[in-house]
N, C-alpha and C positions, 0 to 999 in steps of 0.2 A: 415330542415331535409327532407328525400326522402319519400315518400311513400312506406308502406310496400310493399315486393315483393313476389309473390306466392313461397310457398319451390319447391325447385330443385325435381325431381319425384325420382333419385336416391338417395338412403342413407336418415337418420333421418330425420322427417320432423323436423326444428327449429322457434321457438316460433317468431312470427313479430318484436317483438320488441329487437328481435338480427340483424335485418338487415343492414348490412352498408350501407352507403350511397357513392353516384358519390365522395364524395371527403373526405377523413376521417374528416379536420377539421371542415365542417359540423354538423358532429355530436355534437361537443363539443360545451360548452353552452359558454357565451360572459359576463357573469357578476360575477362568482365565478369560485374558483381553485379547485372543485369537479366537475369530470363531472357528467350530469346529461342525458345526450340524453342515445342513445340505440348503446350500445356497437356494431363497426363494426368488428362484428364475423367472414365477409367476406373476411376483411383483414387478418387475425388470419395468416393465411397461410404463407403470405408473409412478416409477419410483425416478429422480434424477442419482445415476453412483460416481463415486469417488475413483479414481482409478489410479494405480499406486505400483510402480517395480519392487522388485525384491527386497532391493540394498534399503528399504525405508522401513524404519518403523513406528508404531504407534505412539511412542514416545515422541517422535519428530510431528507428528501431526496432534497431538495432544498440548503441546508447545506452543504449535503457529497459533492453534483456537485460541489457548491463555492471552496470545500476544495482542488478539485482536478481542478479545472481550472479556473481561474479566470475570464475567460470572459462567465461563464456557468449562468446561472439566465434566470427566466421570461421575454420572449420574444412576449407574446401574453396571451390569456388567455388559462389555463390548455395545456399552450407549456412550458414545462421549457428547456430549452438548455444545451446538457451534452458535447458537444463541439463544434465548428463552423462546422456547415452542419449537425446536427444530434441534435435532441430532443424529448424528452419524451413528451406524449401527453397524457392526462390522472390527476386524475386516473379516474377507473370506480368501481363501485362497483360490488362486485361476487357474485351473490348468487347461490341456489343448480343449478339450469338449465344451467346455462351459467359454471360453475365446470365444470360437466356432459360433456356438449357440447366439452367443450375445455380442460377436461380428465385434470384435475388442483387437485394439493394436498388440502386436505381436510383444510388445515390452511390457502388458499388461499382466502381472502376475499376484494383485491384491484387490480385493474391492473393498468397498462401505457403502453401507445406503444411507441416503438423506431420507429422515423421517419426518415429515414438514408437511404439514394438510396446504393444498393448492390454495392460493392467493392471486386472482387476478384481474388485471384493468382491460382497460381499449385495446386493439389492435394497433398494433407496431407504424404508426407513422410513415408513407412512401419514402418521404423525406431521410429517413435515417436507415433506411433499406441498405445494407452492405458494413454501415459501420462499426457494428459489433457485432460477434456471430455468438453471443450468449442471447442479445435480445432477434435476432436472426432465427432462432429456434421458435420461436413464438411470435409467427406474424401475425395470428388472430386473436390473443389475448397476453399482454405483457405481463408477468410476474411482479407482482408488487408487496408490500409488507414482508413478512415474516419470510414469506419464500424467496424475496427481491435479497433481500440479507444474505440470507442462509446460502444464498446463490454466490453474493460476491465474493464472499466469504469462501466458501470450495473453489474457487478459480485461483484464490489468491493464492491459500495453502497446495493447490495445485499447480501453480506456477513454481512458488517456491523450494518446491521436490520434485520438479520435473516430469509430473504426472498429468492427468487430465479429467474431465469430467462427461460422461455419457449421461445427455439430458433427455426426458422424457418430454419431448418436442409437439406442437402444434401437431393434430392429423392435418391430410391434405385438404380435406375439407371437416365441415364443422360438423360433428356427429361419429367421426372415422375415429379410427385406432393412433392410438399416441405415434408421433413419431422418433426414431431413437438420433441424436443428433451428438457428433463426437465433436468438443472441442478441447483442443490440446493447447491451452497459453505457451507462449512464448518466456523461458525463464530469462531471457534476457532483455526483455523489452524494459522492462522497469531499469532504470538503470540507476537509481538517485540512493543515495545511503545517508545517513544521519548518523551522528555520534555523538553520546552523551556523554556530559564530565561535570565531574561537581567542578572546574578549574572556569576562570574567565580567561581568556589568553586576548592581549592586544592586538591590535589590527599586523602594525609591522613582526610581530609574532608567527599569526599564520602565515603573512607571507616569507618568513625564514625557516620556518619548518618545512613546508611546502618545495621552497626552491629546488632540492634537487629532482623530485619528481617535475615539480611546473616550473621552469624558469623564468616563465614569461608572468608567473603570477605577480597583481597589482590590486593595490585596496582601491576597491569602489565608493570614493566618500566627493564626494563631488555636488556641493548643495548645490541648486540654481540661484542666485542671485534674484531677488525679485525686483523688476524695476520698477520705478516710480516709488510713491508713499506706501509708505508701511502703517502697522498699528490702525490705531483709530483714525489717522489722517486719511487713510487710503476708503474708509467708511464712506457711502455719499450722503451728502445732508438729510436727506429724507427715511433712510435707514437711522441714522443719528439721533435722529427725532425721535425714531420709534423706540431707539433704545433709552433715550432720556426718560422717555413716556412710561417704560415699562419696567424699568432698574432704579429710575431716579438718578437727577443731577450728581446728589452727592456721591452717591455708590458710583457712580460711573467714574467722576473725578479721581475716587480713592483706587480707584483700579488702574488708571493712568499713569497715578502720581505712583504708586507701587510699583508698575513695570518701570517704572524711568528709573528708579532706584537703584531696581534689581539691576537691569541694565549699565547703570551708572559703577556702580559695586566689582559688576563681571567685569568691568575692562578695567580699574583700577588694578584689581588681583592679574589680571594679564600684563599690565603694563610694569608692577612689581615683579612676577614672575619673571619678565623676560630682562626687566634691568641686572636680577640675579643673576641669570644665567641658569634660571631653573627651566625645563623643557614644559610645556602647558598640555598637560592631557585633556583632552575635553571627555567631558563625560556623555556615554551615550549609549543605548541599550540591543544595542546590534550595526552591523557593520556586514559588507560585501566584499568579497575578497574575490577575483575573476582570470581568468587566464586561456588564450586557447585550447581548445583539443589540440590541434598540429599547426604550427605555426604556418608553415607550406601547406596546410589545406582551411582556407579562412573559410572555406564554405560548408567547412563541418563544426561551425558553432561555435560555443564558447563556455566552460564548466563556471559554476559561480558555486562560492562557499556562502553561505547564509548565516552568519552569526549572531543570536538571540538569546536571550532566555524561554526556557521550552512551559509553555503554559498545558500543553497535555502530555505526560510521560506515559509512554510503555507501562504496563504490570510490573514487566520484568525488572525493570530500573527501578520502578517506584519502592519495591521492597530492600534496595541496596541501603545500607548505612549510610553512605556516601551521599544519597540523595536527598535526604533531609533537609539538607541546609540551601536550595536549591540545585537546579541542572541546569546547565547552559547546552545548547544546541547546537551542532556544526551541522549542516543541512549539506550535501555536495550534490550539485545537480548539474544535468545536462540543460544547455540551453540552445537550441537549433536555431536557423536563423528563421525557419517555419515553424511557431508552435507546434503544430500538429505532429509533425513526426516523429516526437517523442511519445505517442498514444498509439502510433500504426502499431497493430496485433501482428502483420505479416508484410513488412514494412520490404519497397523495391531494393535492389542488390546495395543501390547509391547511401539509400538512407540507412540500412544493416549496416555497413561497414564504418560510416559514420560514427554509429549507436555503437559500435563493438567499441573504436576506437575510443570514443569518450566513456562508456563502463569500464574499460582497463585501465583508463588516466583516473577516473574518480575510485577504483579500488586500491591504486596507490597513494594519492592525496590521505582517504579515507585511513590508509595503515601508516602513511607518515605521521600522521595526525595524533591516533595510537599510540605510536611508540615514544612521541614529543609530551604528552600527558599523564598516560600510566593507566589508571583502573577506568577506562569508557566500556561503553556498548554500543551496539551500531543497530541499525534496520534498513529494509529495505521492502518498499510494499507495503509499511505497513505491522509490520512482524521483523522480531529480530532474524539474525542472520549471522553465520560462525565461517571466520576468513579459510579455517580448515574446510570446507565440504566445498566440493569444486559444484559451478551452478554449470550442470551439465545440462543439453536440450534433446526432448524427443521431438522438436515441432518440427515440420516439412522447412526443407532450404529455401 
């Protein structure tokens, strides 16, 4: 570690033991995942940090990184890596002085620094002035690549712990001193969970499971009818032409004469099915299951269940035994009658309670769900998420 250094004669004198040192990793210690040296306050400026309460620990944020990239883990001591070329360094502990110093919310008692060489584009577009207050920090050159990542990346696991992130912001003008810009996510804005299960469960399924949390749940299966001709009939002769021109008469015929088959085939097996008395499952690779938030408040939306096969799985799941054989997908989402207001960061009283009221119906759908299948996982953002740890908020009401 460096020798303390005498305070700068402008501005607060600060305490020795904030001084950074020639090279941040320096500071940090070489045998535990707490750091333990003297926070480089120096760096503060140029550095974007993690901001983190008590009740969290490294474990929990070591987690979220796995969740969201697989190649994210301890690369050194108190360096964890939140994507290639960028890692968290840390933590450190807060106490009142080092707050004060670095003008840190009061619930602020861990840091990390982001060690991430600066990446940036254009100035921030008038246009999108106010809509998010991470690209709101840099109105004069936007974060892009590695640092664009590395950025959404600490919001997310900063939402998820109810923490926040202190960015090393645009100066006011071009030439000037970084400015320090606090944004604290909203942990419950995201409100959408997913749950894994190696299980398919049929449509009238979810909605029997579901029912006593959603009673008003109904499967979403509603083809539109197309009218007029279908197949090649509905083709216009000149497109026809082109396809005779470019596939050939016969290949075209044989493609015709096949789907007539096929089709011919399907309603046989239908038409034997139902003379048995056997029910006709159709087959089909996801399905919508939907239901209101409150039934007496139709203008707070509507939850849809998403049923699929999951083509990108978590880390987490992908190493389950279970998961081999494939995963199927419950997706539970908020559906507002305005897209948008499922993206508001600090959304009006109307839309909040809306949001709250559909995050509490989709955390119970989500654990009906659970307890109807057996061995799932869930996420939420992007990262998993444990029904035990209450998602508490530090954000402004």
């Amino acid at each position: 570690m460096s020798q303390p250094q005498a305070p700068r004669s402008a501005g607060p004198a600060m305490p020795d033991f904030f001084t950074a040192g020639a090279d941040l990793a320096i500071t940090l210690p070489d045998t535990t995942l707490s750091a333990v040296g003297s926070f480089p306050v120096g760096r503060a400026d140029s550095r974007h940090l993690l901001l983190l309460a008590d009740d969290v620990t490294v474990d929990e944020v070591e987690a979220l990184a796995l969740s969201l990239d697989e190649h994210a883990g301890w690369v050194g001591a108190s360096r964890l890596q939140v994507a290639p070329g960028a890692e968290l360094q840390g933590p450190w502990h807060v106490d009142g002085e080092l707050r004060r110093v670095l003008e840190l919310p009061d619930w602020a008692s861990q840091v990390m620094v982001l060690d991430c060489p600066p990446q940036r584009a254009g100035a921030l577009p008038q246009e999108l002035v106010g809509v998010d207050p991470l690209t709101d920090a840099f109105p004069l050159a936007q974060p892009t690549g590695t640092e664009l990542l590395a950025l959404i990346r600490l919001r997310a696991i900063a939402r998820r712990l109810a923490g926040g992130i202190r960015l090393a912001g645009d100066p006011a003008a071009p030439g000037g001193r970084t400015r320090p810009v606090l944004v604290v996510p909203d942990p419950e804005r995201s409100t959408t969970l997913t749950v894994y299960s190696p299980v398919w469960i049929v449509p009238d399924g979810v909605v029997a499971l579901t029912a006593p949390v959603a009673p008003g749940a109904h499967v979403l299966l509603q083809p539109d009818s197309t009218p007029g001709p279908t197949g090649l009939a509905s083709i216009p002769p000149e497109e026809l032409d082109r396809l005779v021109e470019t596939l050939g008469e016969d290949a075209l015929d044989a493609a015709w004469r096949a789907a007539e088959q096929h089709r011919h085939e399907q309603a046989e097996q239908e038409a034997q099915a139902l003379a048995a008395g056997t029910p006709v499952e159709e087959l089909r690779d996801g399905y919508g299951v939907v239901t209101d938030v409150a039934e007496e408040r139709p203008d707070w939306g509507g939850i849809e269940i998403r049923v699929q096969a999951a083509e990108a799985v978590p880390l987490a799941v992908r190493g389950e035994s279970w998961a081999r054989g494939g995963v199927i997908a419950y997706q539970v989402v908020w559906a507002p009658l305005d897209p948008a207001d499922a993206h508001h960061e600090y959304p009006p009283t109307d839309v909040r309670r809306a949001r709250d009221a559909a995050g509490a119906l989709i955390e119970k759908i989500a654990a009906t769900l659970l307890g109807g299948a057996g061995e799932w996982w869930w996420t939420t953002t992007g990262s998993w998420w444990r029904f035990d740890r209450p998602r508490n908020s530090r954000c402004p009401a």
